[in-house]
C-alpha positions in Angstrom: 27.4 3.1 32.5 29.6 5.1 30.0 29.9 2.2 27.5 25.9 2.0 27.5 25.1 5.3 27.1 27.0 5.0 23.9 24.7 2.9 21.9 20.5 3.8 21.1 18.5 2.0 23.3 15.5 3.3 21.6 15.2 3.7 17.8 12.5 5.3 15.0 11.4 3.7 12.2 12.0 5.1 8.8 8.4 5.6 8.0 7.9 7.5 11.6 5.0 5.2 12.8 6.6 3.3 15.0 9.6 3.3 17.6 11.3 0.2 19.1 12.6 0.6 22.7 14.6 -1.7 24.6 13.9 -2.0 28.6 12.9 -4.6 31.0 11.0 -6.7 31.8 9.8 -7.4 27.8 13.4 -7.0 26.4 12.9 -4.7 23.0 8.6 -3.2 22.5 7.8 -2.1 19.1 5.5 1.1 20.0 2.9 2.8 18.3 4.6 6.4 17.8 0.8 7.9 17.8 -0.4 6.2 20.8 2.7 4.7 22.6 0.9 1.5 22.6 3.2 -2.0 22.0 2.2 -3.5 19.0 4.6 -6.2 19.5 7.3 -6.9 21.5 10.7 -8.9 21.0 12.9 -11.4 23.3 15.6 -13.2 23.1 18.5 -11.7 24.6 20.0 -13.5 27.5 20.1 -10.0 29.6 19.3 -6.1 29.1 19.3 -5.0 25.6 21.6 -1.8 25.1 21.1 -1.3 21.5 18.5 -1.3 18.9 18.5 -0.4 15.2 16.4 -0.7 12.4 17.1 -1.7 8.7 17.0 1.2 6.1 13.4 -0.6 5.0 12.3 -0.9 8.2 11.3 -4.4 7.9 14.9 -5.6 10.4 15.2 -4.5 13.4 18.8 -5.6 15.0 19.3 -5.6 18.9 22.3 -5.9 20.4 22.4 -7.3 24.5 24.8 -7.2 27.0 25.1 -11.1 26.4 27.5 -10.0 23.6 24.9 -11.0 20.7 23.1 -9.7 18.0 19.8 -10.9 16.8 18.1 -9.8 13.7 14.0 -9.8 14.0 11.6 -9.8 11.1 9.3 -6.7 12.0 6.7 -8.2 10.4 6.9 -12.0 11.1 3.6 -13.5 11.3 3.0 -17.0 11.6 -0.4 -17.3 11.0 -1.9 -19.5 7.5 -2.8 -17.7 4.6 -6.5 -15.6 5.5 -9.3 -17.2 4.5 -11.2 -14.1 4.4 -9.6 -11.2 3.5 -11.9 -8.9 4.8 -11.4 -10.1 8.4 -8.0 -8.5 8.4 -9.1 -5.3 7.1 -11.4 -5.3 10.0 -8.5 -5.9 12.2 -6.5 -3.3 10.2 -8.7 -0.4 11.4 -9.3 -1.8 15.2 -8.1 0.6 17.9 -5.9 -2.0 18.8 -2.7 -1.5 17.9 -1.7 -4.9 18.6 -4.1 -6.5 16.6 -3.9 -3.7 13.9 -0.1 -4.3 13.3 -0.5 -7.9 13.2 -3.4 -7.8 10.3 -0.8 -6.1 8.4 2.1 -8.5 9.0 0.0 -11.4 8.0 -1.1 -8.9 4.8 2.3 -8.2 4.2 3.3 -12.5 4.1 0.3 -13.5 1.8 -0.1 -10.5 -0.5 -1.6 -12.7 -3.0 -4.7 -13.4 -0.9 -4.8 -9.7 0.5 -4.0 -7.1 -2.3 -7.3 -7.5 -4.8 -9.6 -6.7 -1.2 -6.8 -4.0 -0.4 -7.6 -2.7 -3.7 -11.8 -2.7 -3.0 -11.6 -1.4 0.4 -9.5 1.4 -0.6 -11.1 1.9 -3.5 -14.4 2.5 -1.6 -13.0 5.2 0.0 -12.0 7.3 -2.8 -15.1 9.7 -3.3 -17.1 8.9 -7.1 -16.2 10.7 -9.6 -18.6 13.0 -11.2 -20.4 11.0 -14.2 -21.1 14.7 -15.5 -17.2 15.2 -15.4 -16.3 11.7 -16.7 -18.7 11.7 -20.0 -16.7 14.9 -21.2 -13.5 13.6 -21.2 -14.6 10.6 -22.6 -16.8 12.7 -25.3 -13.2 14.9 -25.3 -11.4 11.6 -26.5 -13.1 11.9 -30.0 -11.7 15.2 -30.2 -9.6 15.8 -33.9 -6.7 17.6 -31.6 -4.5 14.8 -30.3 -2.9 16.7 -27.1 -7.0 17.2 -26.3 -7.7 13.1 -25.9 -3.7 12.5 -24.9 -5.1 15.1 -21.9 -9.0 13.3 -21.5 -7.1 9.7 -21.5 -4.3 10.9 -18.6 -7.2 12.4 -16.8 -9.5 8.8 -17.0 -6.2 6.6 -15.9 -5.5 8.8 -12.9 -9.3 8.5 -12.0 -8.9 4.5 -12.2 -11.7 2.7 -11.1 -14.2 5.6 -10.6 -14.1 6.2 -13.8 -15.0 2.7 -14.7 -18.4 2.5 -14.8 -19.1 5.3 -17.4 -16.3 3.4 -19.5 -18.4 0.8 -19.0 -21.4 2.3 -20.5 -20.2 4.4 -23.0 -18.6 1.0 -24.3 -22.2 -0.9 -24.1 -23.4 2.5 -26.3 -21.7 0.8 -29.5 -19.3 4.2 -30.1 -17.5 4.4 -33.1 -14.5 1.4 -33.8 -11.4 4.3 -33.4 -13.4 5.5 -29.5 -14.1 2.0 -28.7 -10.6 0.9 -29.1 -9.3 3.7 -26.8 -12.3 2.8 -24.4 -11.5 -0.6 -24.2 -7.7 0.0 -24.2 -8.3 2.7 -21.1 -10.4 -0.4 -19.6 -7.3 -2.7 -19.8 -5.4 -0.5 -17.8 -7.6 0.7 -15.2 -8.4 -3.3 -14.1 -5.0 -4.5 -14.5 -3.8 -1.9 -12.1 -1.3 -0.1 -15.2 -2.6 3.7 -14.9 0.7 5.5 -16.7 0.3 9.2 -15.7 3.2 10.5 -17.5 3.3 8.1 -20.3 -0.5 8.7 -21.4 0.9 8.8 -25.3 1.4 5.0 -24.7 -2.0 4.3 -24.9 -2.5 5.9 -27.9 0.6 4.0 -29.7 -1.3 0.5 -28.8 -4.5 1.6 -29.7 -3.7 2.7 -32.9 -0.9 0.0 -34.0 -3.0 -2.9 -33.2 
């Protein structure tokens, strides 16, 4: 009993969400922190398992059994096919579920490809608008003669991203002058490919004007 009692049988993850616990009669249960809920569970241990640890990324989690073996597990193995819709999985994602929850975003996490541009629309929906009143004057502020006034108005349109889009959008189909168009265009670039430098907002202004 002395020897056990040396090594975790339980153990958080870095990120605090979940905590793997090791116990019969399901060997080692990955466990909703919120809830205490399994959202998956792990054998393979011939025997109790006496020790658990995770990776510093969380995505290994290492068990060691009295069988005088270690076994490495992917957290987030899934062996399900690429998603043929997306969507479904977001569905999943925000199921009370944990189970089923956790195992959307395993299979999210193996075929990012297929998963990140709806990640990106969902989460994108839930970011309030943002004022069109507020987004015409910064855009009217990036004609401004004062560079540090449209360095400021461009930061301020790249950390709105995609809420700030659609007045882009129409501004652009307003025919401004050439020098705002570039910068409109250039801020359009950025906000669909996903680069929104926040602390490097003088960039923009060194492609727009050396092109």
């Amino acid at each position: 009993m002395a020897a056990e009692s040396e090594h975790p049988r339980a153990g958080l993850r870095a990120d605090g969400l979940s905590l793997a616990v090791a116990g019969q009669p399901w060997g080692v249960a990955l466990l909703e922190v919120a809830t205490g809920q399994v959202r998956r569970t792990f054998s393979g241990h011939v025997g109790p398992v006496n020790a658990v640890l995770f990776s510093a990324d969380g995505r290994r989690l290492f068990t060691g059994g009295v069988d005088w073996t270690i076994l490495a597990w992917d957290v987030h193995h899934s062996t399900g096919p690429a998603p043929g819709k997306p969507l479904d999985l977001w569905n999943d994602l925000v199921s009370e579920d944990p189970g089923l929850a956790f195992r959307a975003s395993s299979r999210m996490v193996h075929h990012p490809r297929q998963t990140l541009p709806m990640l990106r629309e969902q989460l994108a929906a839930l970011r309030p608008a943002a004022p069109a009143r507020s987004v015409e004057q910064l855009i009217a502020r990036l004609a401004s003669d004062r560079f540090e006034e449209r360095e400021q108005a461009a930061g301020a349109l790249l950390r709105l991203g995609s809420r700030a889009r659609k007045e882009i959008v129409r501004a652009l189909q307003a025919r401004p002058p050439l020098d705002l168009e570039r910068q409109l265009r250039q801020l359009l670039d950025d906000i669909d490919g996903g680069a929104r430098p926040r602390s490097c907002a003088s960039c923009v202004w060194w492609r727009s004007w050396n092109r």
